[in-house]
Phi, psi and omega in degrees: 000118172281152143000085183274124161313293172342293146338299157352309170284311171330317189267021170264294189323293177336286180336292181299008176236051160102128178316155149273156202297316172214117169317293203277171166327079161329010190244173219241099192291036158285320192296343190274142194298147171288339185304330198312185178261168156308316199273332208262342158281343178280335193289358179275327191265004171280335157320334172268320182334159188266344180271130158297350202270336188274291185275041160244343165307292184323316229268311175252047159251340159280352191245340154315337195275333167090254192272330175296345193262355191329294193286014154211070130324279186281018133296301180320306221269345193295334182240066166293277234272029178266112191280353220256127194277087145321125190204125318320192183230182172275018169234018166102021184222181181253144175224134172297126171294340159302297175309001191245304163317327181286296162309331188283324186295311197298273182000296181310314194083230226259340173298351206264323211281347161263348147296000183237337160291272190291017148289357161310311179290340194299136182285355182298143177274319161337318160302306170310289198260020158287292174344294169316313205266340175272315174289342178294352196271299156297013197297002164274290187288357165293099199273118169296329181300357206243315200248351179290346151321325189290326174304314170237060136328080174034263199259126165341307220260341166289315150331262159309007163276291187332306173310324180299321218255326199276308172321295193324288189310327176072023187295157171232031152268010157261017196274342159286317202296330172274330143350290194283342198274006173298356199251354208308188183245339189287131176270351182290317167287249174019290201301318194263000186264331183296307186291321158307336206271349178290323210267330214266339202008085182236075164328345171299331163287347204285003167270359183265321175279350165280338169294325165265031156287332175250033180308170169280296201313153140261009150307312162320295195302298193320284162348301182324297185290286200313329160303293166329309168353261171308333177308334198025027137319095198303352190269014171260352172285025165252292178317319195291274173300033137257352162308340152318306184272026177317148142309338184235126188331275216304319181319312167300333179275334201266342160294311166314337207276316194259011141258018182286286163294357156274340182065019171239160199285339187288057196219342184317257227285358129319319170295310207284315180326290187311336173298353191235044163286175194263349195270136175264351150297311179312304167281011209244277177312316159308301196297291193290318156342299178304320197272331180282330175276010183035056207257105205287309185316012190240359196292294192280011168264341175263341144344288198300344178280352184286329140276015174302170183272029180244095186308309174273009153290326153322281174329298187265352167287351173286339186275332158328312207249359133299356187246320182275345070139053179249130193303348197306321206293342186314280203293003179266331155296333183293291160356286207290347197273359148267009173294126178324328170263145167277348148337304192274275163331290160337306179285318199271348144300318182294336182288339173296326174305306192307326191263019178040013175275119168322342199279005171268355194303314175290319172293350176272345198272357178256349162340324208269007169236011174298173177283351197257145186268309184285316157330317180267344176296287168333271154356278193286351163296286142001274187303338180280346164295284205307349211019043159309100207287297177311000159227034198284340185272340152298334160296284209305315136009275166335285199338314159297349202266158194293352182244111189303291176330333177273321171309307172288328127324289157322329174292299198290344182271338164275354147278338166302303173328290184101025194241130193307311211306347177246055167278278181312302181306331189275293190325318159321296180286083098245065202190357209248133182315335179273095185300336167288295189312330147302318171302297200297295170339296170333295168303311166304310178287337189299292190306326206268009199016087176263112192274248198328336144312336179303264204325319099037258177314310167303330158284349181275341193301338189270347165308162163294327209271099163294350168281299162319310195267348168292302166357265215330300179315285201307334190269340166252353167310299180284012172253358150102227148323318172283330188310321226294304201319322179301298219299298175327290188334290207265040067026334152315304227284155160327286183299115175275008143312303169350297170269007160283304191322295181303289171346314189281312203282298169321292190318323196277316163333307175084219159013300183267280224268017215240320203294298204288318163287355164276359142331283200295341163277009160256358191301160170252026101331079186301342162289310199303290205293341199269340152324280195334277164359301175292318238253313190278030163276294190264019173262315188037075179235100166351321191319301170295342154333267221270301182315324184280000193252322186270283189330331157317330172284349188323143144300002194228130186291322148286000175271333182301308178260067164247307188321326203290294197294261215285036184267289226296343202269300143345311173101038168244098219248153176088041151283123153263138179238093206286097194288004170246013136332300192278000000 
C-alpha cells in the first residue's frame, strides 16, 4: 500500500497541536470479534502497542489483507485521531498513525464506510477530516443517503465535514441539498458547502452561487467568485466584476481569478486596472487572469510588474508574459533571472523557455546549479522548450539531483531535446524512487523511441503508481511494434498484473505482435505460453490457428484451455474447455 500525498495537511495540522491524548484503540480488547481470521486479529492486537512504528505496521498490513479485514473497521476508525508519528513507518519513510489507519480503511473498501460516516461526528476535527478524506476515496461505495443526513446536523463543524464529503464524491443527486446548506446560519459551512459545489461543476449552482457574492461573509465571497470561475458560466461576468471593487483584498483577487478562467475579453481593462490595486494578491491574481486570456495589451503593464516590490506579483507577471508569449518581454525577463527570490528567478526561466529566444539558453545552463531547487526544475524545463543540444550533459546531471522536481525536469527537457546521448541515463531514472520522475523519464524515453527501454517500460505497466504505468503505456504505445520483445519478456513475471497489463498493451498492437506470440508459444516457461494463448484469442489472426491448434498438447492444463477458447473465439468451435483450467 503506498504512500497518500493527500494527507499532509491533516498530519501537519494534527501535529501541530500536539500527540494525541490516546494512541491506542478505545475500544476495550476484551470487544474484538471472535469471528476474525488468526492474521486479521493479531494486526488487531498489534494495534494496541504501545510502539507507533507497530501500530502504524498493523494499520498497513490490514489494509494490505484489503476487503478480508472487514472486522477491524472500528478498530481502524477507533485511532483516526493518532497524531503520533512512526518513523520509520512501514514503507521506510515516517507516517502519522492516523494517516496510516485512513488509507488502510480506503484498502478495506465499502466495509469501512459506516464506520467512517460516523467518524464524522467524532468532536476530535483530526478524526473528521481523516474520515473526509477516506470517504472522498470511496466514491464507489458511498450511499449518499448515508451522508445527507449530516447536512442538518446539531453541529456546524459535522455540517460541514459533511458538505466536504459530498463535493468530494461528486454525486450530482447531492447537488439541491448543498445548493440549500448556501442558506446554513454557520458562515464556515457556507463556505465549504460553496467549495463543495465548485468540485462538483455543475453549472445548475450558478444562480445559487451568484447569490452568494453578496454573503456577509468575505470568506463566503472569496469562495464564490473562485467557483463561479470554474463554472465558466458567462453569466458571472458582470457579477465577477463588480467583485473587483470588493472591500476585501482576497475577495478581489478570486475575482480577477475566475475572471481569467472565463476568458473573456471584455473583462481586459479591468483586469489592466487591477495591476495597479493597492492589495499585492490582486495584482498578483490580474497578471495571471491576463496571461490565460492571452492578452497582448498587458504586455507593457506586465513588464512594468516585473518590478514590483511584491515577490508574487513578479512571479506571475513573468508567468503571464510565457503565456502571452510576445518577444518585447525577453530582456526584461532576462533581467529578472537575478532577482533575489527563487520564486521568481524560476517562472521567469521558464518563461523565457515558452518564448523560445536562445539568448535564454545560456543563463538557464547556468540556472541548473543555482541553490535554489525550484530554479533549477524551472531552468531545466525551459532549456528542453529551448531544445537546447548544449545542455543535454548538464540535464543529465540532473538527473541526479537531490531534488525530485529538479530530476523530473531533467527528465522531461531531454525528451523534449530529442537527443540519444540521454537514452541510457533515462532509462536509469525509471528506477527513481519518485513516480513523477519516473512518468517523466517515461514519457521522455517514449519521444526518443528507445527500443532498449521496452523491457524497462514493460515492468512498470505492473506498478501501483498510476500515474508511472499510465507513462509506461503511452511511451510503448509509441514505440509500436518495437514494444513487443520487452511486452513478451514479462509474460513471465511473478505478478500477475503485470502480465495482464502486457498482455492488454499486446492485445492493442494486435498483428505486429502476433509473430513473436506464436513464438512465445514455445516457450518453456509455461505462463508465457498460456499468456501467449490467451493475448492470440483476443487478437484473433489466423495466423495463430494451426500453433494454436498444436498447443492443444501442452502439457500443462491451462495452456491447453486458453489455446482451446481461443480456437473458439477464431470462430473454430468443437474444442473442449475444461473450465477449471484456466
Amino acid at each position: 500500500m503506498k504512500a497518500i500525498g493527500g494527507l499532509i495537511a491533516v498530519a501537519l495540522l494534527v501535529c501541530a497541536r500536539g500527540p494525541a491524548a490516546l494512541a491506542q484503540p478505545s475500544i476495550p480488547r476484551s470487544q474484538l470479534p471472535p469471528d476474525v481470521p488468526a492474521y486479521v486479529r493479531a494486526e488487531i492486537e498489534r494495534l494496541y502497542s504501545a510502539a507507533a512504528e507497530e501500530r502504524a505496521l498493523a494499520a498497513h498490513r490490514l489494509g494490505e489483507i484489503g476487503p478480508r479485514a472487514g472486522g477491524a473497521v472500528p478498530f481502524l476508525v477507533a485511532i483516526l485521531g493518532d497524531s503520533t508519528i512512526a518513523d520509520p513507518g512501514p514503507e521506510g519513510v515516517s507516517v502519522v498513525c492516523g494517516d496510516a489507519a485512513a488509507e488502510a480503511l480506503v484498502e478495506i473498501g465499502g466495509a469501512a464506510v459506516e464506520g467512517l460516516v460516523g467518524a464524522l461526528r467524532d468532536p476530535d476535527s483530526s478524526v473528521g477530516m481523516r474520515a473526509v478524506w477516506a470517504l472522498g476515496r470511496l466514491d464507489g461505495e458511498v450511499d449518499i443517503q448515508r451522508v445527507l443526513p449530516l447536512l442538518s446536523d446539531d453541529a456546524p463543524h459535522v455540517r460541514a465535514l459533511a458538505a466536504e464529503v459530498l463535493g468530494d464524491l461528486r454525486d450530482p443527486r447531492a447537488l439541491e441539498s448543498l445548493i440549500g446548506v448556501l442558506g446554513d446560519e454557520d458562515a464556515h459551512v457556507r463556505a465549504t458547502a460553496v467549495l463543495a459545489l465548485d468540485r462538483m461543476c455543475d453549472r445548475r449552482a450558478t444562480t445559487a452561487l451568484l447569490e452568494r457574492l453578496d454573503d456577509e461573509s468575505a470568506e463566503v465571497r472569496r469562495q464564490a467568485a473562485q467557483a463561479l470561475g470554474f463554472l465558466g458560466d458567462t453569466r458571472a461576468l458582470g457579477p465577477l466584476i463588480d467583485r473587483l471593487r470588493d472591500e476585501n483584498a482576497p475577495v478581489r483577487a478570486a475575482a480577477a481569478s475566475g475572471l481569467g478562467e472565463l476568458a473573456d475579453r471584455r473583462a481586459t481593462g479591468l483586469l489592466l486596472a487591477a495591476l495597479r490595486d493597492d492589495a499585492g494578491c490582486v495584482r498578483s491574481a490580474a497578471a495571471e487572469a491576463l496571461g490565460k486570456l492571452g492578452e497582448s495589451r498587458a504586455v507593457d503593464l506586465l513588464i512594468a510588474a516585473l518590478g514590483d516590490e511584491e515577490c508574487g506579483v513578479r512571479m506571475s507577471a513573468a508567468r503571464a508574459l510565457g503565456k502571452i508569449g510576445d518577444r518585447l518581454a525577453v530582456q526584461p525577463l532576462l533581467d529578472l533571472l537575478s532577482d533575489n527570490s527563487p520564486w521568481v528567478r524560476g517562472p521567469a526561466a521558464y518563461a523565457l523557455g515558452q518564448l523560445g529566444d536562445t539568448r535564454a539558453a545560456e543563463p538557464c545552463r547556468i540556472l541548473l546549479k543555482d541553490e535554489h531547487s525550484v530554479v533549477r526544475a524551472h531552468a531545466a524545463r525551459a532549456l528542453g522548450r529551448l531544445r537546447d543540444r548544449d545542455a543535454v550533459q548538464l540535464l543529465i546531471r540532473r538527473l541526479s539531483d537531490a531534488a525530485a522536481p529538479v530530476r523530473g525536469g531533467a527528465a522531461s527537457a531531454l525528451g523534449d531535446i530529442g537527443d540519444l546521448r540521454a537514452e541510457q541515463p533515462l532509462i536509469g531514472a525509471l528506477a527513481d524512487v519518485n513516480p513523477g520522475v519516473r512518468s517523466s523519464a517515461a514519457h521522455s524515453l517514449g519521444k526518443l523511441r528507445s527500443t532498449d527501454a521496452a523491457p524497462e517500460l514493460a515492468l512498470m505497466l505492473g506498478t501501483a503508481d498510476r500515474r508511472s504505468r499510465r507513462a509506461a503505456e503511452h511511451a510503448l504505445e509509441r514505440l509500436g511494434e518495437q514494444s513487443v520483445p520487452g511486452l513478451v519478456s514479462v509474460l513471465g513475471a511473478p505478478d500477475w498484473y503485470l502480465q495482464y497489463r502486457a498482455g492488454r498493451q499486446l492485445v492493442r498492437i494486435g498483428e505486429g505482435a502476433v509473430d513473436a506470440l506464436i513464438q512465445a508459444l514455445g516457450d518453456q516457461d509455461w505462463e508465457v505460453r498460456r499468456n501467449a494463448a490467451w493475448i492470440l484469442g483476443e487478437i484473433q489472426d489466423r495466423r495463430a490457428g494451426a500453433p494454436l491448434r498444436a498447443a492443444l498438447d501442452d502439457e500443462r492444463p491451462s495452456v491447453r484451455f486458453r489455446a482451446a477458447e481461443a480456437l473458439q473465439k477464431m470462430g473454430e468451435a468443437g474444442y473442449k474447455i475444461d473450465a477449471g483450467s484456466g
